[in-house]
Backbone as numpy.savetxt, mean C-alpha at the origin, in Angstrom:
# Nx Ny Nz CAx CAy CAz Cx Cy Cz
-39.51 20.01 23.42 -39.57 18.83 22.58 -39.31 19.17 21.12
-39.63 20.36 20.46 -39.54 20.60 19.39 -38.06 20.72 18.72
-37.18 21.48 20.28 -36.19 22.34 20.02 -35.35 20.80 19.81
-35.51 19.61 20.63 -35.05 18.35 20.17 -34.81 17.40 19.28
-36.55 17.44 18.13 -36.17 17.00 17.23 -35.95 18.02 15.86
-35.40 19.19 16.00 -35.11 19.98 15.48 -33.17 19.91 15.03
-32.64 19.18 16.25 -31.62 19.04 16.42 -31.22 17.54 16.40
-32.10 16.52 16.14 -31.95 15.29 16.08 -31.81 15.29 14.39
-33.16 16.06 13.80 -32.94 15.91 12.02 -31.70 16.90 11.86
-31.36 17.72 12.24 -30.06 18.52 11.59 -28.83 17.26 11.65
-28.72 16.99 13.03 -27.77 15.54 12.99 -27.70 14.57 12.12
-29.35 14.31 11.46 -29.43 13.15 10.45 -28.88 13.05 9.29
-29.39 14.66 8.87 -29.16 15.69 7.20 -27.72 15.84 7.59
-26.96 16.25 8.67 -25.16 15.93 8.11 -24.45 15.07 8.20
-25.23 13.88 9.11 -24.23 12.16 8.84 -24.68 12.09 7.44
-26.21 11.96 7.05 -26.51 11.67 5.47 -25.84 12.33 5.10
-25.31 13.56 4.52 -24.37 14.33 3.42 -22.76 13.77 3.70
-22.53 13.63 4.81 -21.20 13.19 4.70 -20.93 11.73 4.77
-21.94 10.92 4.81 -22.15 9.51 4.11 -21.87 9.56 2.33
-23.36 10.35 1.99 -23.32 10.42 0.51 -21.86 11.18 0.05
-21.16 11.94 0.96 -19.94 12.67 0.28 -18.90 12.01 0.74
-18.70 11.12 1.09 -17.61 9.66 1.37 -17.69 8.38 0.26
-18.99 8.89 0.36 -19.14 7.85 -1.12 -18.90 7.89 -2.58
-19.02 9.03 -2.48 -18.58 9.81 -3.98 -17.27 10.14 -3.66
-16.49 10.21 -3.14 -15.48 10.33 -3.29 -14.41 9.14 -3.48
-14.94 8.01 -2.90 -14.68 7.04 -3.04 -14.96 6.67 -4.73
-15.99 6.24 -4.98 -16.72 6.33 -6.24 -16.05 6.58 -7.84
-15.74 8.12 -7.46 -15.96 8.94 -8.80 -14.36 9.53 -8.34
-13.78 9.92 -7.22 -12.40 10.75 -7.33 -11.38 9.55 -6.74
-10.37 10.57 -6.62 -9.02 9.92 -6.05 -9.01 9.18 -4.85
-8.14 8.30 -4.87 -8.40 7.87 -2.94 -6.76 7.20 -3.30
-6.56 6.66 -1.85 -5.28 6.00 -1.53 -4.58 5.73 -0.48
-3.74 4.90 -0.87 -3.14 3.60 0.25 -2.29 3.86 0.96
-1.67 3.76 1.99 -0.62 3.82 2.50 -0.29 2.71 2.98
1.38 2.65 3.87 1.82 1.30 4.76 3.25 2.27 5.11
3.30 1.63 6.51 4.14 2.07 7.36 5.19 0.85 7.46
6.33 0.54 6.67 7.45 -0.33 6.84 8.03 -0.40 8.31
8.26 -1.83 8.55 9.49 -2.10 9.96 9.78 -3.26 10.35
10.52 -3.71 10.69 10.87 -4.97 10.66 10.17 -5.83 11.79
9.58 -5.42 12.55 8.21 -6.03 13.56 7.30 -6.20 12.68
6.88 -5.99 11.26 6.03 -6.08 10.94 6.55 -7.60 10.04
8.10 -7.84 9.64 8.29 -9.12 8.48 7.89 -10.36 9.62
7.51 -11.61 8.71 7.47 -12.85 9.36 8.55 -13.94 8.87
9.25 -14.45 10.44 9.11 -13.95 11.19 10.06 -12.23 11.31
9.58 -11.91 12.25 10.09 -10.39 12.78 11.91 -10.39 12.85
12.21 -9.33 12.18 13.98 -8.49 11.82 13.95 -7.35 12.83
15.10 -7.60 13.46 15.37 -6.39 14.18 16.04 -5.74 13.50
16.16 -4.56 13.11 16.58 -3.51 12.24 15.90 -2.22 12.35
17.17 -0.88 12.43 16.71 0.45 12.47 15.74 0.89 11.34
15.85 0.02 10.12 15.00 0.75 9.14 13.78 0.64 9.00
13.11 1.94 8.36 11.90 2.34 8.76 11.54 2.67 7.04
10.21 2.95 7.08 9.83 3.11 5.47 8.33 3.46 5.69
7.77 3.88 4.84 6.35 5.01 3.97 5.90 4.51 2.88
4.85 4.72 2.49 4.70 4.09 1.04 3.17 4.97 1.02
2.85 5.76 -0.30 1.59 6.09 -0.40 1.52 5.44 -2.03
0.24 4.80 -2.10 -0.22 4.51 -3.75 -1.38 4.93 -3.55
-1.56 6.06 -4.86 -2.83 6.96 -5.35 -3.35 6.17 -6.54
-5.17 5.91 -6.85 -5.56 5.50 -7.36 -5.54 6.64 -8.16
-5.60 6.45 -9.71 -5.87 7.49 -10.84 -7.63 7.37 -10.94
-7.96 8.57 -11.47 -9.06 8.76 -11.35 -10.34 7.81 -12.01
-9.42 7.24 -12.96 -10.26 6.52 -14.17 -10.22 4.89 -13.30
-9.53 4.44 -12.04 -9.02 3.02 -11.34 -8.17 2.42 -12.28
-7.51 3.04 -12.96 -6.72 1.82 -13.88 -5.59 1.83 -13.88
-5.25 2.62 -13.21 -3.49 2.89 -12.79 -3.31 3.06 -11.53
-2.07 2.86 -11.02 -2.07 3.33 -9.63 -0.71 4.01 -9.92
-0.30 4.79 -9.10 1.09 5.31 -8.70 1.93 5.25 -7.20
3.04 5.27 -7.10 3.39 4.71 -5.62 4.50 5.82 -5.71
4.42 6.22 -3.89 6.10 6.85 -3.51 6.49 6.17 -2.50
7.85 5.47 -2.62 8.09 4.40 -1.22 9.43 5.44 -0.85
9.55 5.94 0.75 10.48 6.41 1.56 11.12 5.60 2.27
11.71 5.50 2.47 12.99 4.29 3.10 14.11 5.31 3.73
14.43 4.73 5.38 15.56 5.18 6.18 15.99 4.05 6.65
17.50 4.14 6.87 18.42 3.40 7.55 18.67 2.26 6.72
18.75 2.48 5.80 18.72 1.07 5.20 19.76 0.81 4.77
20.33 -0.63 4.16 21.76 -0.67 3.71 21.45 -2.23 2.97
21.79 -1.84 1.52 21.73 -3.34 0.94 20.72 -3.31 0.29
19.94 -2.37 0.11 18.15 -3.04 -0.63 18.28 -3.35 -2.31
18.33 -5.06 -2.22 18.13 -5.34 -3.66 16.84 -5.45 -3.98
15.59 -5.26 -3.79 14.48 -5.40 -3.96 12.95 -4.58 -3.14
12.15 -4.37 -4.25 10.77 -3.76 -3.78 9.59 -4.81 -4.35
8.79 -5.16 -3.36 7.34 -6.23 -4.18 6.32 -5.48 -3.36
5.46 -5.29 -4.02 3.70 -5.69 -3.08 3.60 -6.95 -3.42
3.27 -8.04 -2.11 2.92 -9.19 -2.15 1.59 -9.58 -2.23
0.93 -10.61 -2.16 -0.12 -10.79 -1.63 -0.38 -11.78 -0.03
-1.25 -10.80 1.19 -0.99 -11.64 2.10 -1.43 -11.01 3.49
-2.12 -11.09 4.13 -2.59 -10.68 5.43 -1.61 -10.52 6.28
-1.69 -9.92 7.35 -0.86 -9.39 8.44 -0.47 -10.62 9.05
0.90 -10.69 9.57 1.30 -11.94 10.03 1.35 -13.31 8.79
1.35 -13.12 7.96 1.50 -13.74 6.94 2.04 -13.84 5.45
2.68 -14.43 4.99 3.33 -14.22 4.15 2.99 -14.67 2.74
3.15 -14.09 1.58 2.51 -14.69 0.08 3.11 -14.13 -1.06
2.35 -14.16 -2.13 3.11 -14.57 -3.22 3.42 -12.79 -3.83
4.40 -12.80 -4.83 4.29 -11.68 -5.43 3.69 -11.81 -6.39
2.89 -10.05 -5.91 1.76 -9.42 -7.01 2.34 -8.32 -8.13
3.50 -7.70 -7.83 4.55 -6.52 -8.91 5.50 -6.27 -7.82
6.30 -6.54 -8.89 8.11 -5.86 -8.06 8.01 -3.78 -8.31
7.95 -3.45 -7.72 8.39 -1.77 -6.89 9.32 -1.29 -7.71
10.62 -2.06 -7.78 11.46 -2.16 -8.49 12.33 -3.55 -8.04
12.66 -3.58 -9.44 13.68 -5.12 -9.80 14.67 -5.52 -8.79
14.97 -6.40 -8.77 16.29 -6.77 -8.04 16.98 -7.35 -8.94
18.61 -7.33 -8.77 19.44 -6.66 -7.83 19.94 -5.58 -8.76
20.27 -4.79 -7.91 20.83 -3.67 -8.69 22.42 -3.32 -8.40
23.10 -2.90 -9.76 24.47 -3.64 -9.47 24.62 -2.34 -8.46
24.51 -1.43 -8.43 25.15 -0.36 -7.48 24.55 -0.75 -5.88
25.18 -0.72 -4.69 24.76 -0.57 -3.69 23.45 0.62 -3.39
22.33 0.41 -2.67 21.20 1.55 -2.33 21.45 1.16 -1.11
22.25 2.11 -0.28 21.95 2.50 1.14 21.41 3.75 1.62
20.81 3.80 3.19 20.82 5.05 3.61 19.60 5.44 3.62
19.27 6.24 2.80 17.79 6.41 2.68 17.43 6.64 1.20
16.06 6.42 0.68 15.57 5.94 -1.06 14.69 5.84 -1.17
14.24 6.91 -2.42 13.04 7.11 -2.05 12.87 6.86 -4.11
11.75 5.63 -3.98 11.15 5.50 -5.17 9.66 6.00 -5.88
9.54 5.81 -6.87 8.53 6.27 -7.31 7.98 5.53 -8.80
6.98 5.39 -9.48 6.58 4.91 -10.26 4.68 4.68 -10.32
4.67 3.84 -11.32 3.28 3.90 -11.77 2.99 2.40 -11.90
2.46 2.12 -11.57 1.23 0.46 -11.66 0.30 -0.16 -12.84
1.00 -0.54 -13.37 0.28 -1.16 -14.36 -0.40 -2.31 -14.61
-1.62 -2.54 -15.88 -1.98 -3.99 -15.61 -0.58 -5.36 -16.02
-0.48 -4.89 -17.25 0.86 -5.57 -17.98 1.97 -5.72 -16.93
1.99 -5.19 -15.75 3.26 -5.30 -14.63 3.13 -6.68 -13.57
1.44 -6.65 -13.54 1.24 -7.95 -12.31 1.61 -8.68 -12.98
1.72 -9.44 -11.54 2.79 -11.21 -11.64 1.88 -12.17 -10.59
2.22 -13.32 -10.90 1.98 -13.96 -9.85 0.38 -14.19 -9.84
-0.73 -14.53 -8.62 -1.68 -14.38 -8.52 -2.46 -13.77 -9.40
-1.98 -12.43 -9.80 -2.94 -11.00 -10.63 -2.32 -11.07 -11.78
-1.65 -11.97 -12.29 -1.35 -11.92 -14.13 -2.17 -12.01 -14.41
-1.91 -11.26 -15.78 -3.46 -10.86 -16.39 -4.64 -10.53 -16.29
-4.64 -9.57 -15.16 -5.66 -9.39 -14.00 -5.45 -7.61 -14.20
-6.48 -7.27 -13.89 -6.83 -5.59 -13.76 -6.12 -4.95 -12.35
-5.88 -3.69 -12.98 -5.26 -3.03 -11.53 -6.51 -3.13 -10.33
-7.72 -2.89 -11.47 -8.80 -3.01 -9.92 -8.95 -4.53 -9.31
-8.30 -5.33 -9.30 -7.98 -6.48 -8.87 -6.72 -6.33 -7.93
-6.30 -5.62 -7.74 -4.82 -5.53 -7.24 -5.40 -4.26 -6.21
-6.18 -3.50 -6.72 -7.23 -2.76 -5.54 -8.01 -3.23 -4.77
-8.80 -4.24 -5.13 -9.91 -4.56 -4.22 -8.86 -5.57 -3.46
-7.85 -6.29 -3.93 -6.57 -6.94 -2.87 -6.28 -5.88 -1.70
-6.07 -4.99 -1.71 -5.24 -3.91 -1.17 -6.94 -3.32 -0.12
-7.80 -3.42 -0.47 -8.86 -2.79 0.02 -9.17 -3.95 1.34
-9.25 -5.03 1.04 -9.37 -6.16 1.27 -8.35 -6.90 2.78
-7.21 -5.94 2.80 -6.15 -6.08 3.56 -5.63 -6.83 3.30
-5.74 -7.53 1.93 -4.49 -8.95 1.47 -3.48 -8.28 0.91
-2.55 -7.02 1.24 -1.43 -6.67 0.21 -0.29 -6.10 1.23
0.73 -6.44 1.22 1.57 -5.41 1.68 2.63 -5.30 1.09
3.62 -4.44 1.37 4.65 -3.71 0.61 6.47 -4.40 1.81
6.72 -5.16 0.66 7.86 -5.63 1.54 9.43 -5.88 0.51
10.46 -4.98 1.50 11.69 -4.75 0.77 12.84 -5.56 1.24
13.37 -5.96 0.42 14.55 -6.89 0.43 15.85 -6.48 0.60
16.68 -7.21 1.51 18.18 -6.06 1.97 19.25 -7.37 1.11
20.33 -7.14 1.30 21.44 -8.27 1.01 21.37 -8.87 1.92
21.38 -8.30 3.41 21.30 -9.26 4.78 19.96 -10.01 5.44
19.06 -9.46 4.68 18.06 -10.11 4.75 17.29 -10.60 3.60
17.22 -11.23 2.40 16.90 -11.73 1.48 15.59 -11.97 1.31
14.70 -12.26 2.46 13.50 -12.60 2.25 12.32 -11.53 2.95
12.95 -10.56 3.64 12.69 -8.97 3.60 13.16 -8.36 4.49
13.54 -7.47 4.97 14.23 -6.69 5.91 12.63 -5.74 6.91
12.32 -5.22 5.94 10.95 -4.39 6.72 10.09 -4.71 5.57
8.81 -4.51 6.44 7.20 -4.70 5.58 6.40 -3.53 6.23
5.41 -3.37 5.49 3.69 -2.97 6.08 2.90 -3.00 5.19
1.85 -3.59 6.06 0.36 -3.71 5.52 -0.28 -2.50 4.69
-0.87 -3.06 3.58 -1.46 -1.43 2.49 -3.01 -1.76 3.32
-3.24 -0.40 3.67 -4.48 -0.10 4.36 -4.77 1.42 3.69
């Protein structure tokens, strides 16, 4: 009986530490988003080979974010947004990724990068804090959806989780 709850409190003392050390990390360090692009995911649903990645890292201080979006197969992309909007659903834009249109053709594969600002939201989050555009994204109201020439109103999406 002893040797039992000997091994019941050791169990307790390392869910508690790795509770309290999930929390602080959350808290006080870095954390971040991802979404897996595809055209099963736009509404309604694009059949299309292209596929896409997206990680956004919170800065340590929450007041910036940074994003890397990977993109394959693609052909035509005049446009990058995080929207606002639950799975199976569609909504407004929260910051363009990057602008549309761009006079040169982006096919193939493209891979962007940049930083998140408050001064950047649109839409819903004007004039609104990046941690507003986080707790969106925490929340499962955000996803990341790119615009082709042949598809205008998005070619592939995914949910920021």
């Amino acid at each position: 009986m002893g040797k039992l709850k000997v091994e019941a409190f050791t169990f307790a003392v390392i869910l508690l530490l790795t509770c309290l050390g999930g929390a602080a990390d959350k808290s006080g360090g870095q954390h971040s988003f991802k979404a897996e692009l595809s055209g099963s995911e736009e509404v309604p649903p694009v059949k299309t080979e292209a596929r896409g990645q997206a990680t956004i890292q919170v800065s340590k201080g929450g007041n910036q974010l940074t994003y890397v979006l990977s993109i394959s197969h693609i052909k035509g992309v005049t446009a990058a947004y995080i929207q606002a909007g639950r799975k199976g659903e569609n909504g407004p834009l929260v910051i363009e990724l990057f602008p549309e249109p761009k006079k040169e053709d982006i096919g193939g594969t493209l891979l962007a990068e940049g930083k998140i600002e408050p001064y950047l939201l649109v839409g819903p989050l004007q004039e609104g804090s990046v941690h507003s555009l986080i707790q969106l994204m925490e929340a499962g109201g955000a996803y990341i959806n790119i615009l082709t020439k042949k598809h205008p109103n998005g070619e592939i999406r995914g949910q920021i989780k």
